[in-house]
Chimera marker file (.cmm) of the C-alpha trace (Angstrom):
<marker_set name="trace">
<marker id="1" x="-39.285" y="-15.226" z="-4.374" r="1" g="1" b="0" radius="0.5"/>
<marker id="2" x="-38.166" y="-11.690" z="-3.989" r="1" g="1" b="0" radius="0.5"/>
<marker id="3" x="-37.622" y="-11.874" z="-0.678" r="1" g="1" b="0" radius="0.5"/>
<marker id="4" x="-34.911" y="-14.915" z="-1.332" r="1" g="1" b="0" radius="0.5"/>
<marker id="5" x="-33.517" y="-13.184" z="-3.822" r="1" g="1" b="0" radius="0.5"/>
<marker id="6" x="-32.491" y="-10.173" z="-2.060" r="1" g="1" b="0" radius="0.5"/>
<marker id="7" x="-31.103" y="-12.301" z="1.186" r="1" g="1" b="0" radius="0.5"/>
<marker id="8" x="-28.961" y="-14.057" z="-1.679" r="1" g="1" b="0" radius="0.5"/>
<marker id="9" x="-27.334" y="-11.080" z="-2.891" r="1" g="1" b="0" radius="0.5"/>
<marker id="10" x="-26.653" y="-9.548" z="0.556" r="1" g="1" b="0" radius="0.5"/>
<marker id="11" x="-25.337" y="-13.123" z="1.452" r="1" g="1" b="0" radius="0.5"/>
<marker id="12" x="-22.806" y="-13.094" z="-1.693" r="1" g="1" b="0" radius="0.5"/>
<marker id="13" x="-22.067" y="-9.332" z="-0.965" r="1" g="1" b="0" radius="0.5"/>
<marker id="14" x="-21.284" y="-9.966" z="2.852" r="1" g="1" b="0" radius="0.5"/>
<marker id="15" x="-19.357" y="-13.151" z="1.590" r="1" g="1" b="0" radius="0.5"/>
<marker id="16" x="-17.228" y="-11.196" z="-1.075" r="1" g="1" b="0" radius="0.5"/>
<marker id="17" x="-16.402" y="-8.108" z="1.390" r="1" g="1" b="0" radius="0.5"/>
<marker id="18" x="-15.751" y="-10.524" z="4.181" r="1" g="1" b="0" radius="0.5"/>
<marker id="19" x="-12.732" y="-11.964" z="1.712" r="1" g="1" b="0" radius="0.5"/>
<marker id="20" x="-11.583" y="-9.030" z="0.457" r="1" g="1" b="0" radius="0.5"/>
<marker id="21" x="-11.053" y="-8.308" z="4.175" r="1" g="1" b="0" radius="0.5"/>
<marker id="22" x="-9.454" y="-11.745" z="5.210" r="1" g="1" b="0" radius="0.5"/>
<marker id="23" x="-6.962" y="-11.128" z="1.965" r="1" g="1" b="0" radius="0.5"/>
<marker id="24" x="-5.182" y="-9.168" z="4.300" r="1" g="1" b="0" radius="0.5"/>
<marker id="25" x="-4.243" y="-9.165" z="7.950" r="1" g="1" b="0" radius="0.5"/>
<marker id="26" x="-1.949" y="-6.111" z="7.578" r="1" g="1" b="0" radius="0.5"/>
<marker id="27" x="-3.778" y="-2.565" z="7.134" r="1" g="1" b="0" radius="0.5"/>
<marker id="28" x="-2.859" y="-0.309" z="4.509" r="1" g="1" b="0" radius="0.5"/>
<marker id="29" x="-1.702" y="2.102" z="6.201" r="1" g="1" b="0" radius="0.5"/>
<marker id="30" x="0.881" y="-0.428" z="7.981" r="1" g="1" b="0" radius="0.5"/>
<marker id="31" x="1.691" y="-1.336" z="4.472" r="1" g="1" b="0" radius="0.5"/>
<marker id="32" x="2.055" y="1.909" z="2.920" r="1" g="1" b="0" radius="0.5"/>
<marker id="33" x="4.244" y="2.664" z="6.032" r="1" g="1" b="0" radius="0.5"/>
<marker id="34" x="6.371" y="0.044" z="5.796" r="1" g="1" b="0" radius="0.5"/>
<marker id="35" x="6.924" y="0.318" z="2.391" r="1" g="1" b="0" radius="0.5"/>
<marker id="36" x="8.183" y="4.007" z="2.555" r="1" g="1" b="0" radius="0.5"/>
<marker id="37" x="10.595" y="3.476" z="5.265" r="1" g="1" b="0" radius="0.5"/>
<marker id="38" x="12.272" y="0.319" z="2.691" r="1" g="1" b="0" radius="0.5"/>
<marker id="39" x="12.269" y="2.803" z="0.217" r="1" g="1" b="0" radius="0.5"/>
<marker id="40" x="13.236" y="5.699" z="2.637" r="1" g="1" b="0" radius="0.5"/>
<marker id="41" x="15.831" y="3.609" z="3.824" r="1" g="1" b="0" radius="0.5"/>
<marker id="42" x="17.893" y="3.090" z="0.070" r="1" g="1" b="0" radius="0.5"/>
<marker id="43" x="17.235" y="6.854" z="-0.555" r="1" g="1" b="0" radius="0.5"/>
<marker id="44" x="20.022" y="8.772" z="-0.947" r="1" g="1" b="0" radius="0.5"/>
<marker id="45" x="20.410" y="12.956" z="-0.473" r="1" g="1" b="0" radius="0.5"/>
<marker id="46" x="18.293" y="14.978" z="-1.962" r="1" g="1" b="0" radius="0.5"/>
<marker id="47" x="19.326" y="16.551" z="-5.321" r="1" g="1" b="0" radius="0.5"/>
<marker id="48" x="18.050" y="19.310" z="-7.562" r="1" g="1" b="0" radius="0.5"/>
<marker id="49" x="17.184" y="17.448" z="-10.413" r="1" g="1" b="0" radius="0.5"/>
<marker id="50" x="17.530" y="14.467" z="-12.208" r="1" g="1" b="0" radius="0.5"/>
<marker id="51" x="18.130" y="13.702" z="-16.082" r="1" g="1" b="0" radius="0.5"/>
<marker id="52" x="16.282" y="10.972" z="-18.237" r="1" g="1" b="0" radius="0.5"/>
<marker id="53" x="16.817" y="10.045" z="-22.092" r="1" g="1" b="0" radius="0.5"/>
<marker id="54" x="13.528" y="9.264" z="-23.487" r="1" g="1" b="0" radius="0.5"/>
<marker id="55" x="10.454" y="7.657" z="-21.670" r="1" g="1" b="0" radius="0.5"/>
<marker id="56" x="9.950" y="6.796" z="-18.157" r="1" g="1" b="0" radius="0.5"/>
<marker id="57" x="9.864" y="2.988" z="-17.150" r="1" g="1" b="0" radius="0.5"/>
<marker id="58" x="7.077" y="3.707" z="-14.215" r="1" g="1" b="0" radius="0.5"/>
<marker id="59" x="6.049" y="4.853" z="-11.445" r="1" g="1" b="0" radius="0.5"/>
<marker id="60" x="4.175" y="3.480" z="-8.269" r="1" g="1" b="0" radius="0.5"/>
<marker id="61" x="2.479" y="5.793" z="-5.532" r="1" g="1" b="0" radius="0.5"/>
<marker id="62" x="4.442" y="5.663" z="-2.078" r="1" g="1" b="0" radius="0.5"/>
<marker id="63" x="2.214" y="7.559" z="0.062" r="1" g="1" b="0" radius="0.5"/>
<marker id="64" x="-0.349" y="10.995" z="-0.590" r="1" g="1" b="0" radius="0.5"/>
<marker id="65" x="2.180" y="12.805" z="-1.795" r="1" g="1" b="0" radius="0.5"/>
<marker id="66" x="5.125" y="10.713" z="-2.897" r="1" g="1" b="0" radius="0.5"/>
<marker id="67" x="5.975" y="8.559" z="-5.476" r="1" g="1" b="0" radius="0.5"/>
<marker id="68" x="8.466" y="6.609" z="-6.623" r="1" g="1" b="0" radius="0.5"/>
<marker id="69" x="9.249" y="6.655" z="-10.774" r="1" g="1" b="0" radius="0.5"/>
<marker id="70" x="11.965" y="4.466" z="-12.488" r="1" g="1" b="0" radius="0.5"/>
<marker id="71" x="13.885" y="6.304" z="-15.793" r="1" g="1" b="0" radius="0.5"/>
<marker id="72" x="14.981" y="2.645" z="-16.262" r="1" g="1" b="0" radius="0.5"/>
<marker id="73" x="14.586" y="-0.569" z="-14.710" r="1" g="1" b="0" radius="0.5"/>
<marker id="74" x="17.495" y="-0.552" z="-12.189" r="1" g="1" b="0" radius="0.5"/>
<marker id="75" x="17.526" y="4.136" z="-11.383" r="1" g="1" b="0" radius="0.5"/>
<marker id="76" x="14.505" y="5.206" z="-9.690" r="1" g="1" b="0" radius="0.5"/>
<marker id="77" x="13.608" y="8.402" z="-7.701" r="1" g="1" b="0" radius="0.5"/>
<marker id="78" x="11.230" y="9.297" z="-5.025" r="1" g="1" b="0" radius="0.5"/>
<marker id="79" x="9.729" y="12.138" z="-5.546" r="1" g="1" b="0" radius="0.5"/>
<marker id="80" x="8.241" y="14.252" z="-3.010" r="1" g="1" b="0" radius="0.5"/>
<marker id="81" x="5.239" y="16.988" z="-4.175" r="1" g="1" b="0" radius="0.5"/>
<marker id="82" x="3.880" y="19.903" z="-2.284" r="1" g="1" b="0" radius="0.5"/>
<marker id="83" x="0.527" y="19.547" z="-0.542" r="1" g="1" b="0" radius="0.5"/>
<marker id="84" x="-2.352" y="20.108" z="-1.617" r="1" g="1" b="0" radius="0.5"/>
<marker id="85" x="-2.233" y="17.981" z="-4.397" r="1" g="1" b="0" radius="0.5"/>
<marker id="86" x="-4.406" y="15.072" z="-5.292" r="1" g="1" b="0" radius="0.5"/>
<marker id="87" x="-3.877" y="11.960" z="-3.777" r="1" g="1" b="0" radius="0.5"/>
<marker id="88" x="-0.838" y="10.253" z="-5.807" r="1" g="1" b="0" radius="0.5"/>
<marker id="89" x="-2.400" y="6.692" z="-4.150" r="1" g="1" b="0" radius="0.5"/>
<marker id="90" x="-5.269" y="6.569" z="-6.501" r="1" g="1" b="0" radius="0.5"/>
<marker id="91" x="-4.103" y="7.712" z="-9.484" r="1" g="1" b="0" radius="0.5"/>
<marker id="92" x="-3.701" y="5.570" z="-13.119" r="1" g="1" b="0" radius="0.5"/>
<marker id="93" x="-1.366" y="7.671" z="-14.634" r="1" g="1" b="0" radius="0.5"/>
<marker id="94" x="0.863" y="10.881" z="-13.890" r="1" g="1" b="0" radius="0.5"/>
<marker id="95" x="2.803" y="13.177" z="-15.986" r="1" g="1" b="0" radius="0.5"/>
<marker id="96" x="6.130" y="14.713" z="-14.912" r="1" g="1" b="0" radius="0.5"/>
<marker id="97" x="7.365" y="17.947" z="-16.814" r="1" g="1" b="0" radius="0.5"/>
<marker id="98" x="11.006" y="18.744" z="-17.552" r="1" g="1" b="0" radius="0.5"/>
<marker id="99" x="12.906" y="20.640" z="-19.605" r="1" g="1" b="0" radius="0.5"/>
<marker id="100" x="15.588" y="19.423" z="-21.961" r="1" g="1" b="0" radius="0.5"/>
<marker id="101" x="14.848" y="15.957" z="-20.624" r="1" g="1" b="0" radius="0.5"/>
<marker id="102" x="15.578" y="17.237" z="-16.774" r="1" g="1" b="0" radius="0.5"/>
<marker id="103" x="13.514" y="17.348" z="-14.208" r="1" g="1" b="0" radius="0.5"/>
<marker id="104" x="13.963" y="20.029" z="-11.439" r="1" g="1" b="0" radius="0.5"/>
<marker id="105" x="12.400" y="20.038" z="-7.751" r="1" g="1" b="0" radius="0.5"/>
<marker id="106" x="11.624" y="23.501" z="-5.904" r="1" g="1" b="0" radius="0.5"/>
<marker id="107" x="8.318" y="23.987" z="-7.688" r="1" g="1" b="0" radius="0.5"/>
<marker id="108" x="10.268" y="24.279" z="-10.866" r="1" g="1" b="0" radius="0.5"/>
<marker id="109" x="8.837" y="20.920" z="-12.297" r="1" g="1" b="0" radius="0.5"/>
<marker id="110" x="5.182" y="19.372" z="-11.565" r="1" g="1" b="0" radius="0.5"/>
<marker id="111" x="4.146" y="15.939" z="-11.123" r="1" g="1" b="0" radius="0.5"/>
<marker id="112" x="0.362" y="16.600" z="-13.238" r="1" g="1" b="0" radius="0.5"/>
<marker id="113" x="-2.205" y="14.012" z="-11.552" r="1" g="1" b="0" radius="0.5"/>
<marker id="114" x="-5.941" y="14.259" z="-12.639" r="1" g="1" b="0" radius="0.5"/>
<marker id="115" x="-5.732" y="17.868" z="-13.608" r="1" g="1" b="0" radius="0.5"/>
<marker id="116" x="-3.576" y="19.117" z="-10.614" r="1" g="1" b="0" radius="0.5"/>
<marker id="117" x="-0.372" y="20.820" z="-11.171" r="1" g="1" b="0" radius="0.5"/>
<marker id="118" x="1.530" y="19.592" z="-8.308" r="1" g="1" b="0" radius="0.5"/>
<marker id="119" x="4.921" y="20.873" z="-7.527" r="1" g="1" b="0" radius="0.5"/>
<marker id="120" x="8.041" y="19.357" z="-7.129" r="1" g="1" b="0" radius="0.5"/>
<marker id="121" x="8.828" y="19.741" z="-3.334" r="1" g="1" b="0" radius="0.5"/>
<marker id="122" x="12.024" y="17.243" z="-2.904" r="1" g="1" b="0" radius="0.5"/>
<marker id="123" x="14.035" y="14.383" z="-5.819" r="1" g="1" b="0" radius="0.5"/>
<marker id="124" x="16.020" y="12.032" z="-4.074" r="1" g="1" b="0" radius="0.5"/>
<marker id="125" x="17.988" y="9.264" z="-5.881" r="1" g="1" b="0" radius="0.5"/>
<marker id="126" x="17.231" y="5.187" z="-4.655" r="1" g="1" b="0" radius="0.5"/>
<marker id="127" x="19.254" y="2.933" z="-5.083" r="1" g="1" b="0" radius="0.5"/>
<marker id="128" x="16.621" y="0.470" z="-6.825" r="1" g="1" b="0" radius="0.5"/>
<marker id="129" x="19.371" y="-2.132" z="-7.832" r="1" g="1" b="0" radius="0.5"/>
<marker id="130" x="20.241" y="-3.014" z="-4.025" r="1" g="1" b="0" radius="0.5"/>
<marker id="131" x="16.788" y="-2.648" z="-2.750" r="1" g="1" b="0" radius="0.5"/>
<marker id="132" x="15.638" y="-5.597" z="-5.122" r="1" g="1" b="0" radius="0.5"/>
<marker id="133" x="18.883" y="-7.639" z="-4.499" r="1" g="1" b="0" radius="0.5"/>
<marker id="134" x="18.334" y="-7.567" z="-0.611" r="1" g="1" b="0" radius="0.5"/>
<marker id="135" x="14.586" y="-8.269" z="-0.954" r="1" g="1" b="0" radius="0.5"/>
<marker id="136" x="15.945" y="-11.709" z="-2.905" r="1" g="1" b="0" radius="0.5"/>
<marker id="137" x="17.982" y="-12.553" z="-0.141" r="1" g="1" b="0" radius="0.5"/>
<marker id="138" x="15.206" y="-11.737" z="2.432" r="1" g="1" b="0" radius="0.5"/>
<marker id="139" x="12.924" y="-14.010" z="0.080" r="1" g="1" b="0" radius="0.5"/>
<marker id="140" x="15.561" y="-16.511" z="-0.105" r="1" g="1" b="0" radius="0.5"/>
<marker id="141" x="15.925" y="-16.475" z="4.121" r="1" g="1" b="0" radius="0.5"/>
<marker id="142" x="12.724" y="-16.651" z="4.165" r="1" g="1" b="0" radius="0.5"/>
<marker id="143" x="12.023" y="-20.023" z="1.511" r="1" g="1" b="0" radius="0.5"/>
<marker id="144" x="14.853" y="-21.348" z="3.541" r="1" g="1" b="0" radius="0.5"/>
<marker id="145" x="13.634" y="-21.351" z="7.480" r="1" g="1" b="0" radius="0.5"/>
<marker id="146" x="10.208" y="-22.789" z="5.997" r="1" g="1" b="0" radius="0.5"/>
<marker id="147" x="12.093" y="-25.462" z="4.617" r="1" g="1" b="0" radius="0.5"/>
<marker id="148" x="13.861" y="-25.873" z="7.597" r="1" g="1" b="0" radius="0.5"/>
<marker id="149" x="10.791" y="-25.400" z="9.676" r="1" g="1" b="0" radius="0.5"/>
<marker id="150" x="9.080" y="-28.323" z="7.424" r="1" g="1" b="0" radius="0.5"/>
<marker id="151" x="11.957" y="-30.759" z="7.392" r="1" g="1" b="0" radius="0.5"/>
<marker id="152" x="11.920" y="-30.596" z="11.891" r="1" g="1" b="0" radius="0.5"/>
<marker id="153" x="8.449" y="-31.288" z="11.357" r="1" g="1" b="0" radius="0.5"/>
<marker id="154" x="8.432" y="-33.997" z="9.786" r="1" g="1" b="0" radius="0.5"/>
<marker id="155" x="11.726" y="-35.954" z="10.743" r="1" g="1" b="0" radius="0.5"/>
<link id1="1" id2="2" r="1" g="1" b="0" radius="0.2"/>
<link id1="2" id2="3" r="1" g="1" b="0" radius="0.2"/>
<link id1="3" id2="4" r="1" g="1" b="0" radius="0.2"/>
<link id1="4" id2="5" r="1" g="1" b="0" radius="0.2"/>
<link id1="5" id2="6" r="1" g="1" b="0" radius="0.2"/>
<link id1="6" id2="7" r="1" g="1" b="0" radius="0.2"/>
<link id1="7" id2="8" r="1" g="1" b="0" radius="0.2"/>
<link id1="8" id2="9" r="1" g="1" b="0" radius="0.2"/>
<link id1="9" id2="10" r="1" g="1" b="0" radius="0.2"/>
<link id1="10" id2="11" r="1" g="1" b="0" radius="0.2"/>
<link id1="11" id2="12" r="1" g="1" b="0" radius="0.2"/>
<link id1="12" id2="13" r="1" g="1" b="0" radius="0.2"/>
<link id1="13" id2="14" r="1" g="1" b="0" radius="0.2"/>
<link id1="14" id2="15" r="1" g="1" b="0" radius="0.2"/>
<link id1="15" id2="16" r="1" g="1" b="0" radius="0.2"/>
<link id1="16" id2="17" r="1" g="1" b="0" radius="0.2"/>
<link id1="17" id2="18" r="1" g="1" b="0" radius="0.2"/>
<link id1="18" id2="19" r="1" g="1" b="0" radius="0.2"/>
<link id1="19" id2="20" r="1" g="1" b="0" radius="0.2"/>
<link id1="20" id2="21" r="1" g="1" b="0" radius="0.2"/>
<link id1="21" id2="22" r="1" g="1" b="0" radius="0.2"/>
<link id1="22" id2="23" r="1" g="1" b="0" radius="0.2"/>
<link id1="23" id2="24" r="1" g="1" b="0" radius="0.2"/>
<link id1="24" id2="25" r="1" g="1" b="0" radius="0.2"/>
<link id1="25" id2="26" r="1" g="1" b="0" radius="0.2"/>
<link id1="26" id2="27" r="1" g="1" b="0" radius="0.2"/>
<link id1="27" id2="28" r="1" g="1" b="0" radius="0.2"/>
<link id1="28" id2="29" r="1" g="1" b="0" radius="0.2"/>
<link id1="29" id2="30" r="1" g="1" b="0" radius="0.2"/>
<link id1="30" id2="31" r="1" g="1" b="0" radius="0.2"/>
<link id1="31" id2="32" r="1" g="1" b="0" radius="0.2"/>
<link id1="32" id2="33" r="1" g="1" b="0" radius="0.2"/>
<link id1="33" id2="34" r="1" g="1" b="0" radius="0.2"/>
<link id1="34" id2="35" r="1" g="1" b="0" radius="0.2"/>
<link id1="35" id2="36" r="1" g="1" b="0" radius="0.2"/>
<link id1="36" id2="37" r="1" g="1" b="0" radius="0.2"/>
<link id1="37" id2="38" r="1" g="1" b="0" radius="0.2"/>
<link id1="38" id2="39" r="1" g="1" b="0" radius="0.2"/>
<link id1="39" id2="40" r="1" g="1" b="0" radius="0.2"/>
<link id1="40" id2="41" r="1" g="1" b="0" radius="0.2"/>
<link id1="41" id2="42" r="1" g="1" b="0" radius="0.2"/>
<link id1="42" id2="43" r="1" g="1" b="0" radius="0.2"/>
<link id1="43" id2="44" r="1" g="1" b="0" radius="0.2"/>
<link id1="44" id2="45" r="1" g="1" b="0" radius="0.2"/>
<link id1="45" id2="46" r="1" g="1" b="0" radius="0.2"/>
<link id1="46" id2="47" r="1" g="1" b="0" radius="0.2"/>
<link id1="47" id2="48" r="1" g="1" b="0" radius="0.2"/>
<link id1="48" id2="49" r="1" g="1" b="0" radius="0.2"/>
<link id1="49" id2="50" r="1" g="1" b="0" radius="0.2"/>
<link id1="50" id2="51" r="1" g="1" b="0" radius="0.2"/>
<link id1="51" id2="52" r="1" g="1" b="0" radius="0.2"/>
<link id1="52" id2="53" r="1" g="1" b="0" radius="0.2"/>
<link id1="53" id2="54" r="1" g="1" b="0" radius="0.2"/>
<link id1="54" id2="55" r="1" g="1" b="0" radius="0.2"/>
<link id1="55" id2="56" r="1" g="1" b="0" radius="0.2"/>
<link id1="56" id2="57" r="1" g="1" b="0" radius="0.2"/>
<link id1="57" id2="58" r="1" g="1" b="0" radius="0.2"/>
<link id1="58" id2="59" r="1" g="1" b="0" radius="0.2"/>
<link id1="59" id2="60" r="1" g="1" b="0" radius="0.2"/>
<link id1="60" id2="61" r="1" g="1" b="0" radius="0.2"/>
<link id1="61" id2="62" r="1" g="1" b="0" radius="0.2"/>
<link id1="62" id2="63" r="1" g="1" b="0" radius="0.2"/>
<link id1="63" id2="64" r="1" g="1" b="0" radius="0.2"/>
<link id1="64" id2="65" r="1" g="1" b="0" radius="0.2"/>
<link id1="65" id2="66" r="1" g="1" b="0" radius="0.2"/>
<link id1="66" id2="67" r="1" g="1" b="0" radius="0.2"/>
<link id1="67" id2="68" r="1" g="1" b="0" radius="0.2"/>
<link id1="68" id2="69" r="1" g="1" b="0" radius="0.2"/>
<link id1="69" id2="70" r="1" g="1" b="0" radius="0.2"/>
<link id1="70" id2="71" r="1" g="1" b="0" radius="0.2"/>
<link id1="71" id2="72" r="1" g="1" b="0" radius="0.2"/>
<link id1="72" id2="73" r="1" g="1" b="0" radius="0.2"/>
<link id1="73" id2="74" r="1" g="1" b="0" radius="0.2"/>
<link id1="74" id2="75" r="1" g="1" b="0" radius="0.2"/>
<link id1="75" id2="76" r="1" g="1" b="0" radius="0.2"/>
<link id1="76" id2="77" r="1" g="1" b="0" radius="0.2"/>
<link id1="77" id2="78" r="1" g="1" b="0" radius="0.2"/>
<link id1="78" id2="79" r="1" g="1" b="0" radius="0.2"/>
<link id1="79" id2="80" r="1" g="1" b="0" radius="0.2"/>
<link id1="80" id2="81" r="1" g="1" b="0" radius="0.2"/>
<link id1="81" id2="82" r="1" g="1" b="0" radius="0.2"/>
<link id1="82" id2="83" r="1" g="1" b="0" radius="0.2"/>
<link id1="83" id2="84" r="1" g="1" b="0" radius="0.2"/>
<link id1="84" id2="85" r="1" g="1" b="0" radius="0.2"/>
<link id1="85" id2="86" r="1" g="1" b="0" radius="0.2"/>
<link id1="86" id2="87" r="1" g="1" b="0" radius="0.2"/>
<link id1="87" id2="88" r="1" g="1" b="0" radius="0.2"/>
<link id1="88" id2="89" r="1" g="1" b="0" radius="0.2"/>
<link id1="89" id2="90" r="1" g="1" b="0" radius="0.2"/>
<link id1="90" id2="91" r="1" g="1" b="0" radius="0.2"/>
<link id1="91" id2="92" r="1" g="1" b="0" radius="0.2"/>
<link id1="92" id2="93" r="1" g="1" b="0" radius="0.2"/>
<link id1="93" id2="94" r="1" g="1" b="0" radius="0.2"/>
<link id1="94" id2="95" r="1" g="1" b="0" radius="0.2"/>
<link id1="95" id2="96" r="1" g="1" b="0" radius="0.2"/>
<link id1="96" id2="97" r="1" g="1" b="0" radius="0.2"/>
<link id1="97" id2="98" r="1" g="1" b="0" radius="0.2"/>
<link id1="98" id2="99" r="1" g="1" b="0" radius="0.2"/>
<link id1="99" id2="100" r="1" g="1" b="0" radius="0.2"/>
<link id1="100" id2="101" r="1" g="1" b="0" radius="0.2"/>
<link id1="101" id2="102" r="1" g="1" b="0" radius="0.2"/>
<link id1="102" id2="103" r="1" g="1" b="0" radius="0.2"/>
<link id1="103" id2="104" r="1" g="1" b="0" radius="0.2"/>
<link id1="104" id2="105" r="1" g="1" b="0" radius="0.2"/>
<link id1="105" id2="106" r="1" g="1" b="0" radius="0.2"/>
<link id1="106" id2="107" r="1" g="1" b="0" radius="0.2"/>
<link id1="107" id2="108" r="1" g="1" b="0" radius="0.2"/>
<link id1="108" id2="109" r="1" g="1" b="0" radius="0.2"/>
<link id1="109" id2="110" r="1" g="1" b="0" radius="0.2"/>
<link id1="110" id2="111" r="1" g="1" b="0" radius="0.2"/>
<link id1="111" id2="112" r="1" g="1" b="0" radius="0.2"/>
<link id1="112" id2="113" r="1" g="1" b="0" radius="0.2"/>
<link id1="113" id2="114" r="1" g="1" b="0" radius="0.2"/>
<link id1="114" id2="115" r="1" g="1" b="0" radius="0.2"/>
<link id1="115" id2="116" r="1" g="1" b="0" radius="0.2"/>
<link id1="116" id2="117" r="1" g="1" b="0" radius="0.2"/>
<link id1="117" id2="118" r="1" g="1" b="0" radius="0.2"/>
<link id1="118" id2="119" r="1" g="1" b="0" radius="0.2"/>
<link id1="119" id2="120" r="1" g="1" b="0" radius="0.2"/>
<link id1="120" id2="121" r="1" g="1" b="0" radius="0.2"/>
<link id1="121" id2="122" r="1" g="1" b="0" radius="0.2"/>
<link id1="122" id2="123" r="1" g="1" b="0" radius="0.2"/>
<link id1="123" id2="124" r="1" g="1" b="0" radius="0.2"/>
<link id1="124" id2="125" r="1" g="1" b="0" radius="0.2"/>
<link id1="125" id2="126" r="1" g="1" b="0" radius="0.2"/>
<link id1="126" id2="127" r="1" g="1" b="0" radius="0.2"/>
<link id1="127" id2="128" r="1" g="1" b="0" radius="0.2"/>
<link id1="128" id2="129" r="1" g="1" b="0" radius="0.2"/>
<link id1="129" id2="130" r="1" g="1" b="0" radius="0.2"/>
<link id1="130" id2="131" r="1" g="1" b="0" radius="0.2"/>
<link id1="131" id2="132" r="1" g="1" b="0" radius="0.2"/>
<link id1="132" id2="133" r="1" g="1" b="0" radius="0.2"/>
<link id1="133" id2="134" r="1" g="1" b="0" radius="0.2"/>
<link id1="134" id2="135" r="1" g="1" b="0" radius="0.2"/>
<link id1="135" id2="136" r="1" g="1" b="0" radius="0.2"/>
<link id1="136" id2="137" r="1" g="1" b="0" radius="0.2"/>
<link id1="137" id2="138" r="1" g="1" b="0" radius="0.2"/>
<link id1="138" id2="139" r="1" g="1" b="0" radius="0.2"/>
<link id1="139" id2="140" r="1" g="1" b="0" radius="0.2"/>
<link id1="140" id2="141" r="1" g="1" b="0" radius="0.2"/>
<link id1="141" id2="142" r="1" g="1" b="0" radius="0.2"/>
<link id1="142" id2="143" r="1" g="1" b="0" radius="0.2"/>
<link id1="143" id2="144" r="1" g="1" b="0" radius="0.2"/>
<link id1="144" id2="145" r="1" g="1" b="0" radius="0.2"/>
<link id1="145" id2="146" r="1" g="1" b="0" radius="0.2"/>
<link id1="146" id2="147" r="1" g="1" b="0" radius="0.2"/>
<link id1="147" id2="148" r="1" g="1" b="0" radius="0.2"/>
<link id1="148" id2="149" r="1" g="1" b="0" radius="0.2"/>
<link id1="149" id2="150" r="1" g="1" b="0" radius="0.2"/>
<link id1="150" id2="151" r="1" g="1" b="0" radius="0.2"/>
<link id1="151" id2="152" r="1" g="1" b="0" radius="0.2"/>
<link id1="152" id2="153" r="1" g="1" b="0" radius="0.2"/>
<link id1="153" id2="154" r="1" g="1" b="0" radius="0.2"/>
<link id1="154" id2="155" r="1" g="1" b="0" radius="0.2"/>
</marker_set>
């Protein structure tokens, strides 16, 4: 009875890891990758600082030592932080200093992520607005060849 037992588990443990790993055919890293060169590629210069009135919208991790926070839903930033500094990917939450609502790079101005003071390296401005109209149209493309693709099947 034991014995059963513990070949069920390690069944519905090899079964459960073996989806997690079929839920995607693309590795991380590729991900991560190709998700900071779309970003990369609607960055702008980089800048000094950057001003915000009141709370930020979010944030989201873009690599170890990146990430990329919104001050409202259509301005976000990528912010680059000096190494070594925790790893941005796994992190809940992060707190950004400023002062008088600014935010500075050149180690003026940390990124804080679980206890680490991290400092500001490099700010550049993305144009978020754009970004999220061409991934519509890319979406939209997309919807449209399958349509396409399922109409020649079938007529």
């Amino acid at each position: 009875m034991k014995v059963w037992r513990r070949r069920t588990a390690q069944t519905a443990v090899g079964v459960a890891l073996a989806l997690l790993t079929a839920c995607s055919s693309i590795p991380l890293k590729e991900r991560e990758q190709a998700e900071r060169a779309r970003i990369e590629a609607y960055a702008g210069q980089p800048v000094d600082h950057f001003t915000w009135i009141g709370r930020y919208h979010g944030w989201k991790p873009v690599g170890r030592d990146e990430a990329l926070v919104w001050t409202t839903p259509n301005r976000a930033y990528l912010i680059k932080v000096q190494r070594p500094c925790e790893d941005l990917r796994f992190a809940h939450r992060i707190a950004i200093t400023s002062t008088l609502h600014t935010v500075y790079s050149r180690g003026l101005d940390f990124v804080k992520v679980r206890g680490w003071r991290c400092p500001i390296e490099e700010i550049r401005p993305v144009d978020y607005g754009r970004l999220r109209a061409d991934l519509r149209a890319e979406k939209g493309t997309r919807e449209a060849r399958a349509d396409d693709e399922g109409e020649s099947k079938t007529g």
